[in-house]
Phi, psi and omega in degrees: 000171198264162183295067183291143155311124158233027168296303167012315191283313192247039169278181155328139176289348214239355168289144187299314160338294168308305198308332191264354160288308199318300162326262202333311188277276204282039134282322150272017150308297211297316199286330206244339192229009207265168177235113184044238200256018191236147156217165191285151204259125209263354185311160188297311208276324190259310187056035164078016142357263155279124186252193195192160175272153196310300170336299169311319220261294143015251169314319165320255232302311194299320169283321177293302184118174168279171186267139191324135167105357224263039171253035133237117200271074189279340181252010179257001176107000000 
């Protein structure tokens, strides 16, 4: 992915900041990565695994977090 600010990732989950990296990062998951209507889910708990629909991977990251280590986005495009 091009070389974004992601300090984002390691505010509060529950801050608005996070939530619109959140956002920001799968719309360019989703353009870039996706399988049909899924991509693999970067969550503490799927560890890029599993894949899911945007909502799921969505909630996973605000509640789980992302996976420890995950600021270069190798399965995200």
């Amino acid at each position: 992915m091009d070389n974004l600010d992601r300090s984002w990732m390691s505010l509060r989950r529950c801050s608005d900041k996070y939530i619109s990296g959140v956002n920001d990062f799968l719309d360019k998951a989703f353009q870039r990565a996706s399988k049909g209507n899924e991509i693999l889910c970067p969550c503490k708990k799927c560890i890029n695994r599993y894949w899911h629909y945007r909502n799921v991977v969505e909630d996973h990251l605000i509640v789980n977090g992302f996976v420890d280590g995950y600021n270069k986005w190798i399965f995200h495009g």
